[in-house]
C-alpha positions in Angstrom: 115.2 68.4 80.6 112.9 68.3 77.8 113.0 66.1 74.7 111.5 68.9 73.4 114.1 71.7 72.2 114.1 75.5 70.8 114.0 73.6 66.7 110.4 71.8 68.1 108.0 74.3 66.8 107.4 74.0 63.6 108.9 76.3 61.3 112.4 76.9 62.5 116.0 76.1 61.7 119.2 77.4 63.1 123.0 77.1 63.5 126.6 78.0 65.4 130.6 77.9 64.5 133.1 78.7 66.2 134.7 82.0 64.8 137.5 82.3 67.7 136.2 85.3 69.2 135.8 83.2 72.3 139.2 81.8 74.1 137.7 78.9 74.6 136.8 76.3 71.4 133.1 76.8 71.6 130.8 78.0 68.6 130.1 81.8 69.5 128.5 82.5 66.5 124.8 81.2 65.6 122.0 81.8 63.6 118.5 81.3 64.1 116.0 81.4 61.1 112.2 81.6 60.9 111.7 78.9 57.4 108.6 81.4 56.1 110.1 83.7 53.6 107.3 86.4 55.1 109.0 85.7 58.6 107.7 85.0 61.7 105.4 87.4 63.9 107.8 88.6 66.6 108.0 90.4 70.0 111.4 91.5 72.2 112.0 93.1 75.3 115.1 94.8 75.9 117.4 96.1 78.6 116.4 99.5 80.3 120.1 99.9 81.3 120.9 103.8 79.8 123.8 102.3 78.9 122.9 99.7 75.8 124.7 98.3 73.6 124.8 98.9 69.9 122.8 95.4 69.1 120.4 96.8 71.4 119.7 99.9 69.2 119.1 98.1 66.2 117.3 95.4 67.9 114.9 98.1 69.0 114.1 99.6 65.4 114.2 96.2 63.8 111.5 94.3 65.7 109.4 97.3 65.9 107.0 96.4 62.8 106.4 93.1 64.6 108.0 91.0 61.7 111.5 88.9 62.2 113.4 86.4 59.5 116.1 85.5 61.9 118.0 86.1 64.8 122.3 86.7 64.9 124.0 86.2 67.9 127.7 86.2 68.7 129.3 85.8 72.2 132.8 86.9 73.7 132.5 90.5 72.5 129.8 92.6 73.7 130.2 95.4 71.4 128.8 98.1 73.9 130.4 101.4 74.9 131.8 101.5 71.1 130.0 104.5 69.7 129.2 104.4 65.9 131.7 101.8 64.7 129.5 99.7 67.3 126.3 100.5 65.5 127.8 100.3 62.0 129.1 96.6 63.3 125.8 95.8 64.6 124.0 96.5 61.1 126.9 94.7 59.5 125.8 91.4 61.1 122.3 91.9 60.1 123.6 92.7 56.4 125.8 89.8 56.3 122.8 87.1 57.8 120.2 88.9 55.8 122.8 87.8 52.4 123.1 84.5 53.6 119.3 83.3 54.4 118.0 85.8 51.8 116.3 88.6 53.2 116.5 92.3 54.3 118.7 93.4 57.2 115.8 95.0 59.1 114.3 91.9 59.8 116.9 90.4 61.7 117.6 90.7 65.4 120.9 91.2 66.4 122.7 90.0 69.4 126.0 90.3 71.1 127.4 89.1 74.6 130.4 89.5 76.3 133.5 92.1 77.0 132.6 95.5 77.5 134.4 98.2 75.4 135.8 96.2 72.3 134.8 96.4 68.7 134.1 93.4 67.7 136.0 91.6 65.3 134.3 91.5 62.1 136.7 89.4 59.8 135.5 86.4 62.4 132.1 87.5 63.2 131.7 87.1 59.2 133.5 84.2 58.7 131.3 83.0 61.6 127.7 83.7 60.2 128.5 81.9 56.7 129.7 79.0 58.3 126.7 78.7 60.9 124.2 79.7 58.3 125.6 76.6 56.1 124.4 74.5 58.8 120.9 75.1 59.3 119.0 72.4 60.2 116.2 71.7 62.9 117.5 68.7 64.7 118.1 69.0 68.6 121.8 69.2 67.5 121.4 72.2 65.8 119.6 73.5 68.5 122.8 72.9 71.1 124.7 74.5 68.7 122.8 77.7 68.5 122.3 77.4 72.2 126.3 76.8 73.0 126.5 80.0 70.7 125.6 82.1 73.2 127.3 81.0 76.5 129.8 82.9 78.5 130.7 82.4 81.8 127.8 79.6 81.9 128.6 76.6 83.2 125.9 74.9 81.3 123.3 74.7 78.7 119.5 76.0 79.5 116.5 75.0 78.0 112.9 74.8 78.4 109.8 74.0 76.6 106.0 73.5 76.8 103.0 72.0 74.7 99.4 73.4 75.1 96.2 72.4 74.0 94.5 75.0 72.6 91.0 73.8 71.2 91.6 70.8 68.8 95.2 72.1 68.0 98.8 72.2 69.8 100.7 74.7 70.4 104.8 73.9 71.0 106.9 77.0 72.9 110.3 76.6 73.6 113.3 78.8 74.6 116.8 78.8 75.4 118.9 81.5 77.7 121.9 82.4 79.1 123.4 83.9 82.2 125.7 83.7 84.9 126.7 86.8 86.2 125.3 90.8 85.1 122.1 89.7 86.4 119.6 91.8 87.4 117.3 92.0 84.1 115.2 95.0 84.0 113.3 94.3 80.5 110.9 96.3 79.1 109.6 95.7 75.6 110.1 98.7 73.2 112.4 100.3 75.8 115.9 101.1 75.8 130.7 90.3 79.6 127.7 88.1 81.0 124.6 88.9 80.8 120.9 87.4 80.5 119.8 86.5 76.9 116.5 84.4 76.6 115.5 83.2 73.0 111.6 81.6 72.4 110.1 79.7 69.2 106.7 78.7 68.8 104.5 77.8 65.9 101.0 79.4 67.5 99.3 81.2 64.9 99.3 85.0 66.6 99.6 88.7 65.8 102.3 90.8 66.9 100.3 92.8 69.0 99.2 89.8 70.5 102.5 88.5 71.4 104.1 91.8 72.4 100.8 91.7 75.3 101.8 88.2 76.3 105.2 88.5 76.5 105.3 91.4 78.7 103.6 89.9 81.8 105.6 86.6 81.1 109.2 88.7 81.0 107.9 90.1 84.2 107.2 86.6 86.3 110.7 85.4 85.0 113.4 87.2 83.6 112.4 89.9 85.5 112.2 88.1 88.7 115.5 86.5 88.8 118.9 88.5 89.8 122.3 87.3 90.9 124.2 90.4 91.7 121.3 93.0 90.8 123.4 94.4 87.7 121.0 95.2 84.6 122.8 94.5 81.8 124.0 96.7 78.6 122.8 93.8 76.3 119.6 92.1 78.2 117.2 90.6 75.6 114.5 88.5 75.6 112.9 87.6 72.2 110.1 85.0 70.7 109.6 84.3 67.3 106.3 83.0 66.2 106.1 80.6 62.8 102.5 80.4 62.5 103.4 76.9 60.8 101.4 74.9 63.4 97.2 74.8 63.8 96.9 76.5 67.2 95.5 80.1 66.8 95.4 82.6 69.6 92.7 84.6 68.7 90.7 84.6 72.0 91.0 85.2 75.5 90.8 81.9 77.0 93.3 80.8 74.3 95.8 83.8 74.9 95.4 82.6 78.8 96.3 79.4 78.0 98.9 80.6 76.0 100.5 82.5 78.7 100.3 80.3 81.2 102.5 77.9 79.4 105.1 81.0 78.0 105.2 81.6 81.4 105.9 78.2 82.6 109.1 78.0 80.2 110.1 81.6 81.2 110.5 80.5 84.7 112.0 77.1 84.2 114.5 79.0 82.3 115.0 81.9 85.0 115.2 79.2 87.4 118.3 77.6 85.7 119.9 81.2 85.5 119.9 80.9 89.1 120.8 77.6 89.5 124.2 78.4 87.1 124.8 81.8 88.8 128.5 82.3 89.1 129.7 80.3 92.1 126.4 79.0 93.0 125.7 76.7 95.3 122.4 76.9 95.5 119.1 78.5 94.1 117.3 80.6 96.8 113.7 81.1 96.2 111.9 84.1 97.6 108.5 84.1 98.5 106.7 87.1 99.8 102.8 86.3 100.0 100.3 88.9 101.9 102.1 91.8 101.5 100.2 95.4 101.5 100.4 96.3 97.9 102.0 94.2 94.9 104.7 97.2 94.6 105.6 96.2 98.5 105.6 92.8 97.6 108.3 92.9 94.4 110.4 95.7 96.7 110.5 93.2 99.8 111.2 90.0 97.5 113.9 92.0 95.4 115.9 93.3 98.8 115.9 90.4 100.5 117.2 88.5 97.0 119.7 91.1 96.6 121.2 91.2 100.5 124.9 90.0 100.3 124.2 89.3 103.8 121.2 87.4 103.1 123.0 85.8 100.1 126.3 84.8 102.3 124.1 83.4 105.1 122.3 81.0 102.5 125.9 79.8 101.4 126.8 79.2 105.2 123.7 77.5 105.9 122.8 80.3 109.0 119.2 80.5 109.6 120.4 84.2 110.2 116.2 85.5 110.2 117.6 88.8 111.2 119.1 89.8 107.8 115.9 88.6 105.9 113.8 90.8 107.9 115.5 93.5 108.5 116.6 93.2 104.5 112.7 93.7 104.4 112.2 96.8 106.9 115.3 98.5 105.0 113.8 98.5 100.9 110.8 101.6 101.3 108.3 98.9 100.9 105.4 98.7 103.5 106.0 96.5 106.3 105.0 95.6 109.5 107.0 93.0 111.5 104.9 92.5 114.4 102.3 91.1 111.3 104.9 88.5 109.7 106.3 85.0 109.7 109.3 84.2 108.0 109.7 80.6 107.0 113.2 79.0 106.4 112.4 75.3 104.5 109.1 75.6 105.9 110.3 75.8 109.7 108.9 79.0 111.4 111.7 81.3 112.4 110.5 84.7 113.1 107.2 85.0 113.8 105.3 88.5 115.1 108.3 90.6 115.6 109.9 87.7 118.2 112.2 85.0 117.1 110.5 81.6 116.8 111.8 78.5 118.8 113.7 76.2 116.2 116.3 73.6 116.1 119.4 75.8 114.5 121.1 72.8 113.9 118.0 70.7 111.4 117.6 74.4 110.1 121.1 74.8 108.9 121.2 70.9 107.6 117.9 71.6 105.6 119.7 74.6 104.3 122.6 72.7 102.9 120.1 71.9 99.9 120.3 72.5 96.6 116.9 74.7 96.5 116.2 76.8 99.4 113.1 78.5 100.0 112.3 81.9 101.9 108.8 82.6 102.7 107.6 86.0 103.9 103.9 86.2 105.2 103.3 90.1 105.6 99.9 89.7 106.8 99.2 93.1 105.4 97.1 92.3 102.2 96.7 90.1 99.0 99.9 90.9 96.8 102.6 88.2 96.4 106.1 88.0 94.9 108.9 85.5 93.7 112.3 86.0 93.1 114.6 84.1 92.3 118.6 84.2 93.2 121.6 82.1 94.8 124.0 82.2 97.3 127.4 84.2 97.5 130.4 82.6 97.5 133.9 83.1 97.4 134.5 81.7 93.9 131.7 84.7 92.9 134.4 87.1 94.2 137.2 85.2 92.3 136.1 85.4 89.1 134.7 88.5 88.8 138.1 89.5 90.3 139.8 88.3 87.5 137.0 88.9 84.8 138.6 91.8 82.6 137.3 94.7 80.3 
């Protein structure tokens, strides 16, 4: 991991407690402020589940004008499915921030993760954002805390961050998600229990416009591109504050390249480690799908063969089973040819030209038992590529969403 954290770009603080709306003893409640009075320049993409939750709603309106103070995020209680009290709650939290760090309720983001179908309980939720927004700071400890404010069913902390040269100046970006199960983000920006929540800083001098353009593409090659059980979420957010408090402007095209490239680069890392922490994860499977006939055919293929619980309990077995990644890639509507393709298990050829390849089943299946595993599809249709990123399925997935209640 980093020594770089989410508080590393100039011009942030933030916070968490513990309010008890979690079972567990861990803060569930944090806070994350842009220092500038005039806020920071700000972009989010949201869920485009039908069914959104109330934060979700205001989110939307709030970040619309491109202009954020802070960010209020609570976990254990999702409040979705809770008609107007759910909205009235949602506003509440930006109300009762906004009064603590001195600003307007519209410019603050808010943020909920957790059970489906329960108010949330306000009396904590408040007691909750006084005592994390009493603790501001921007050490790398406040930075766990906000970042163990927003775990669920996680099994661990995620971070990610990146410097970049842009003319004289540096530019920091860093992030922080969550997720674990629920995943199968679908994010658009401006668009409509666990689910995927990825929080960005950096102190690039940029316009909102600017940011909302860079963060689409990134959202897309990450968040976008990861999925555990294929379940959007009602509360999926991805969100990136700018300061402006550092030198680095983006202003041009080579810089806003350079720019992405790095968002990008922390994006993925982070999707990665949603993977990595999926629940019951063994493994993270990586799928590549390179030469495919058309880059629709190429996210299809990638998507179906991430998504097969076939494909997905094979990768936990360690069975080079080719037939389920192919035929996972015949089934999805995408274009595809298999007397054209080579499927690659940890490099070994395995299928190759609609005919089984000769392989040692035995060094496939040991190179499977790694803790990254890599599925690469050469079409041999075209020039459009994929990656997706997912893990295997095991039985403990089964046993706690079995016993994961609403």
């Amino acid at each position: 991991m980093s020594e770089l954290h989410l508080l590393s770009p100039r011009g942030f603080r933030a916070g968490g407690a513990y309010a008890g709306i979690k079972s567990r003893q861990i803060n569930d409640v944090g806070i994350l402020l842009c220092d500038d009075p005039s806020g920071a320049t700000a972009a989010a993409a949201f869920t485009t589940n039908q069914v959104f939750a109330a934060p979700i709603a205001i989110g939307r309106k709030h970040v619309a004008d491109g202009r954020l103070r802070a960010i209020v995020v609570n976990s254990g209680n999702a409040n979705a499915c809770t008609g107007k009290q759910g909205l009235a709650d949602a506003f509440a939290m930006c109300k009762l921030a906004a009064a603590q760090l001195g600003c307007k309720p519209a410019h603050v983001l808010p943020s909920s993760t957790g059970i489906i179908g329960h108010h949330l309980p306000m009396a904590k939720v408040a007691r909750g954002i006084v005592e994390a927004s009493q603790d501001l700071g921007d050490s790398s400890d406040h930075a766990l805390a906000f970042a163990d404010a927003i775990l669920t069913t996680d099994t661990r902390r995620k971070s990610a961050a990146a410097t970049v040269k842009i003319g004289r100046a540096t530019a920091t970006i860093a992030g922080i998600c969550k997720g674990a199960g629920m995943i199968g983000p679908r994010l658009a920006l401006g668009e409509r229990h666990a689910t995927m929540l990825a929080y960005l800083t950096t102190d690039a001098q940029i316009s909102a416009p600017a940011l909302r353009k860079l963060l689409a593409p990134a959202v897309n090659r990450s968040f976008n591109a990861v999925t555990i059980d294929d379940h959007t979420s009602t509360n999926d957010t991805a969100a990136i504050l700018a300061s402006g408090a550092g030198d680095a402007k983006i202003s041009t095209i080579a810089a806003a390249k350079k720019f992405l490239a790095a968002l990008t680069d922390v994006c993925q890392s982070l999707a990665r480690q949603i993977a990595a922490d999926g629940e019951g994860a063994t493994k993270v499977v990586r799928v590549e799908v390179t030469r495919a006939a058309g880059d629709r055919d190429a996210h299809l293929i990638a998507r179906a063969i991430a998504n097969s619980p076939l494909v997905k309990c094979a990768m936990h077995g360690n069975d080079p089973n080719w037939g389920r990644i192919v035929s996972a890639a015949g089934m999805c509507g995408a274009r595809f040819d298999p007397d054209r393709a080579t499927l690659k298990l940890q490099s070994v050829p395995v299928f190759t030209r609609g005919r089984p390849a000769a392989f040692d089943p035995a060094a496939v299946s040991a190179a499977l038992a790694a803790s990254e595993v890599v599925v690469a599809l050469d079409c041999g249709q075209g020039k459009s590529s994929a990656t997706v990123w997912t893990c295997d399925l095991s039985k403990e997935y089964v046993t706690i969403n079995a016993d994961y209640h609403t």
